[in-house]
N, C-alpha and C positions, 0 to 999 in steps of 0.2 A: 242330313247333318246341317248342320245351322255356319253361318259365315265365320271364317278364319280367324278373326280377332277378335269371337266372341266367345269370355272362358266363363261363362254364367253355368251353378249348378241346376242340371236338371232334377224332376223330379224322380225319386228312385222308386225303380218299377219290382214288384215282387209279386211272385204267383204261382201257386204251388195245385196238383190235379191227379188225382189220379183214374181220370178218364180220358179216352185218347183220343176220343172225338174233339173232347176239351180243349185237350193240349194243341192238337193238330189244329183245332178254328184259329187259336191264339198265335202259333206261329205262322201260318199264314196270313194272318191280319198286320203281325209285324214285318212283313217283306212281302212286298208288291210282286205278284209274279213266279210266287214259289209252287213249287207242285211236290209232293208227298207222297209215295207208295211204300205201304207197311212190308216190311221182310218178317212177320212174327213177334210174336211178345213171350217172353219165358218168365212164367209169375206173376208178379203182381206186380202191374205198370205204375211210376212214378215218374212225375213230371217235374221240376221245379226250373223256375227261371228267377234271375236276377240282375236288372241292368241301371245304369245308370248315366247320364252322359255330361259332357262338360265342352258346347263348344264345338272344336272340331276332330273331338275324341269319343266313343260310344264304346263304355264295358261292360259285358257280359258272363253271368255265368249260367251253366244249362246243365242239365241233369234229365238223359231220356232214358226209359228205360224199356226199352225197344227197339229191336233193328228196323231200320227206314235207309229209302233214297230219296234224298232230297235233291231237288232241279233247281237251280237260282236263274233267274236271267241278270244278263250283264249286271254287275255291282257298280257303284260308282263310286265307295271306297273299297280302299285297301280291307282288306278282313284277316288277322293274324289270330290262327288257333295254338292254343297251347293245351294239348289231351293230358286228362289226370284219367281217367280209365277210357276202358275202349279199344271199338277201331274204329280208325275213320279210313278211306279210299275218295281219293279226292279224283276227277279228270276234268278239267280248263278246254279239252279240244283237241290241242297241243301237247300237252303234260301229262302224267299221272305221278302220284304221289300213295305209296301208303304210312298212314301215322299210327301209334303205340303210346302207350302210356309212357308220359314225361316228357312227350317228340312235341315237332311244333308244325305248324305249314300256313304259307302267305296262300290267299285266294286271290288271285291280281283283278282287279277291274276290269272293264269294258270285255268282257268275254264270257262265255255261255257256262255256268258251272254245274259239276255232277258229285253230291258227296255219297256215298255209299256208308251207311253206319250203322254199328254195333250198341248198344247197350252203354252210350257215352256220357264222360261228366267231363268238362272243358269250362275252357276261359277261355274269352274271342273277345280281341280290340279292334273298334274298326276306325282307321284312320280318313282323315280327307287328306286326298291325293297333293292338295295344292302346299299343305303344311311340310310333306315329304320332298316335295320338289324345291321346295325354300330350301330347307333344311341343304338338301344334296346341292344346291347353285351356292349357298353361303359358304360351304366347304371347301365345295372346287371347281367353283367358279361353270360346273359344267351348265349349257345352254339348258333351258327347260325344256324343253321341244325335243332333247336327245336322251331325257331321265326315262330309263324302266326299269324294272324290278324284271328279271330275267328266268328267276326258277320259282318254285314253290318250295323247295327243300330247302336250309339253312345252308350256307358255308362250309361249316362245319358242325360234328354233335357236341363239343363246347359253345360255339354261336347259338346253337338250337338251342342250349339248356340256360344260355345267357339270357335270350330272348324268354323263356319260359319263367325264369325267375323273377324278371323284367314285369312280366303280364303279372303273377301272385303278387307280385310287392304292389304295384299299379291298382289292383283291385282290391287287397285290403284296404289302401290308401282311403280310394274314392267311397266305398262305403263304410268306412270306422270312424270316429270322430268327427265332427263336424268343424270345428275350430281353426284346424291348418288349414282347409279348403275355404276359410274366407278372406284369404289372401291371394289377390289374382297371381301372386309370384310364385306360388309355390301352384297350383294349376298349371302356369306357365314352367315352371321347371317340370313338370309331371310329364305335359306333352312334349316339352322337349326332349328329354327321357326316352320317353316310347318311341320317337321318330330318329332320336340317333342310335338305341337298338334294332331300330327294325335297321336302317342304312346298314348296320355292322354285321349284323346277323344275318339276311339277305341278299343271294347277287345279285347286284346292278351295275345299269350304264356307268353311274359314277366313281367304280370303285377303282375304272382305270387312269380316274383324271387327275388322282394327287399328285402324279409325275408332269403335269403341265407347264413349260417355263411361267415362270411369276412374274407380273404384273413390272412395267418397268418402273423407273424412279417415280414418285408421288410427291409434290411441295406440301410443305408442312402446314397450308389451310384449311384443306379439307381433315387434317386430324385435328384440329382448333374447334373447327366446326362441329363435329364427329362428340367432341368431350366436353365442348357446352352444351350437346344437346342430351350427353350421358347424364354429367351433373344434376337439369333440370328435371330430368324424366327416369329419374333411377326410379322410384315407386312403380314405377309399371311395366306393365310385362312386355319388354323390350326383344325385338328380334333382329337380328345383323342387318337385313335388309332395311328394316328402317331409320338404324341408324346411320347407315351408306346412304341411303336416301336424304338425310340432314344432311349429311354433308357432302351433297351433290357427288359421288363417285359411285362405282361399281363396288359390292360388296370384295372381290377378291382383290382390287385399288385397295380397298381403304384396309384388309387386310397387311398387305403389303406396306402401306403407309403407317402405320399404327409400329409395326416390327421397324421400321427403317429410323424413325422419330422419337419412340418411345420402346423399343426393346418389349414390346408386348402384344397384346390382342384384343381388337373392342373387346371381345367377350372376358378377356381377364383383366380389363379394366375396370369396366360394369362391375365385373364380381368385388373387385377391390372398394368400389364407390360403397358399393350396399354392404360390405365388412364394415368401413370407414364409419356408416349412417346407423348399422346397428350398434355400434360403437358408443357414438352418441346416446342412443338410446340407454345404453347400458350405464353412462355415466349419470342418465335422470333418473334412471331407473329406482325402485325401493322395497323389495324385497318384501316388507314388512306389509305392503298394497299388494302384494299379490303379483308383484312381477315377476317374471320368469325368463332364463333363459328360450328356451322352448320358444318363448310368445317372442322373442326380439328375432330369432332365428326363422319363425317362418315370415314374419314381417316382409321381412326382405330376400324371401326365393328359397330356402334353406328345406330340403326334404327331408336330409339326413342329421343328427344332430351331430355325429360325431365330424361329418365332412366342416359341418360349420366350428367345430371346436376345433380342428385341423387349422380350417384357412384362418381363423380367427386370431389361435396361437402364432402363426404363421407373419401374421399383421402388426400383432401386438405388442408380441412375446409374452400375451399372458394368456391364460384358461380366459373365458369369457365368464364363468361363476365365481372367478376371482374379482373380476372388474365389477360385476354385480353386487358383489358383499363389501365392495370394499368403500 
């Protein structure tokens, strides 16, 4: 996986086989270390694979059509499956898990894994651990050095099916249209996405730290700070920790600080800046060129169009295709 702040599209990998010597050389060649013993084939074997990556997010779809076990040695990301047929039998060492069509299961890193499988067709997001650990210290405040992922099973079978719709919508996304994915904001809302589903859907260390007293009083500099450096850098794909970092405090500080001075949150500050700028845009906008709502929404982070006609109404009090025509 390529460095944390880098949300560049890769090139998309597609490869379809139906010889299993085939298949097997290929997925071997994409994982360092894998080992393969066939369980049987019943008919005529199909292979198809599909991946494609952005960054420090890797999607996948696979289609085998044969039972196998597969050996991994330790991963060094996260691996989230979501099964559309099948079975899979997952064992980490420690754990065992079995999965069903529609179910989901974390493969957790730095450990030895064993999948056991059926005749499967799956999505697998693989995340980098370090994007996940942000994510869960920006929340709450927990130390990084105390963040894991605890089970392989979901929370609950709503978390698991949250998670699972989470991966389809994620992987239509990254291989359908090319247009939204040439805005680093909307990439960056996508892995944000995937990494506050996987936190919610998933146990973990940090699920017990939302009850931690808050952050004491905070002087209103570091939120000065904090929202000149929103302003300047709204176009980019901005993460809490760096803008706690502009304004010298601890991300759950400047949480605190934000709520205390402004009755908000950097993050629904941000969001209001980039309403604010596609605003703007809407007002130069001209319809008759070929402008579009669509195009101002993914501009600025917008995955969903109707989320951005929400907050936009929200902002405005108008439809955002009223402001465009008008």
């Amino acid at each position: 996986m390529q460095g944390v702040e880098t949300v560049d599209l890769a090139i998309l990998h597609r490869y379809t086989t139906s010889e299993i010597s085939q298949a097997n050389d290929g997925i071997r060649q994409a994982c360092a270390g894998l080992q393969l013993r066939m369980r049987g084939v019943a008919g005529r074997f199909t292979y198809r694979e599909e991946s494609v990556g952005f960054g420090p997010i890797l999607l996948n779809r696979m289609q085998y059509g044969a039972n196998v076990e597969i050996h991994l040695e330790p991963l060094s990301d996260l691996m989230l499956i979501a099964l559309v047929s099948g079975q899979v039998e997952t064992r980490d060492g420690r754990q065992e898990a079995r999965t069903g069509p529609g179910e989901v299961v974390l493969q957790r890193p730095n450990r030895p894994i064993i999948n056991i499988c059926q005749q499967f067709d799956l999505y697998s997001i693989n995340l980098d651990p370090r994007i996940v650990t942000e994510a869960a210290t920006e929340r709450t405040g927990i130390d990084p050095a105390d963040f894991r992922f605890e089970a392989m099973t979901p929370v609950t079978s709503e978390l698991g099916r949250y998670w699972y719709n989470t991966a389809t919508h994620l992987y239509r996304l990254f291989t359908g249209p090319p247009e939204p994915l040439r805005s680093p904001l909307v990439v960056r809302a996508a892995i944000d996405l995937a990494t506050s589903a996987a936190l919610a859907a998933f146990p973990n260390s940090a699920m017990t730290m939302s009850h931690r007293p808050g952050a004491g009083p905070v002087p209103a500099g570091p939120v000065r700070r904090a929202v000149s450096f929103i302003e300047t850098h709204a176009a980019e794909a901005l993460t809490t920790i760096q803008i706690a970092d502009a304004a010298r405090v601890t991300p759950r500080a400047l949480q605190a600080a934000f709520r205390r001075h402004l009755n908000t949150t950097p993050t629904a500050y941000l969001r209001r800046t980039r309403i604010d700028r596609a605003h703007q845009d809407l007002l130069a906008a001209d319809p008759t060129r070929g402008d579009t709502v669509a195009a101002a929404a993914h501009r600025w982070g917008y995955l969903h169009a109707g989320r951005f006609a929400a907050d936009y109404r929200a902002a405005h009090g108008r439809s955002p295709s009223d402001t465009l025509h008008s």
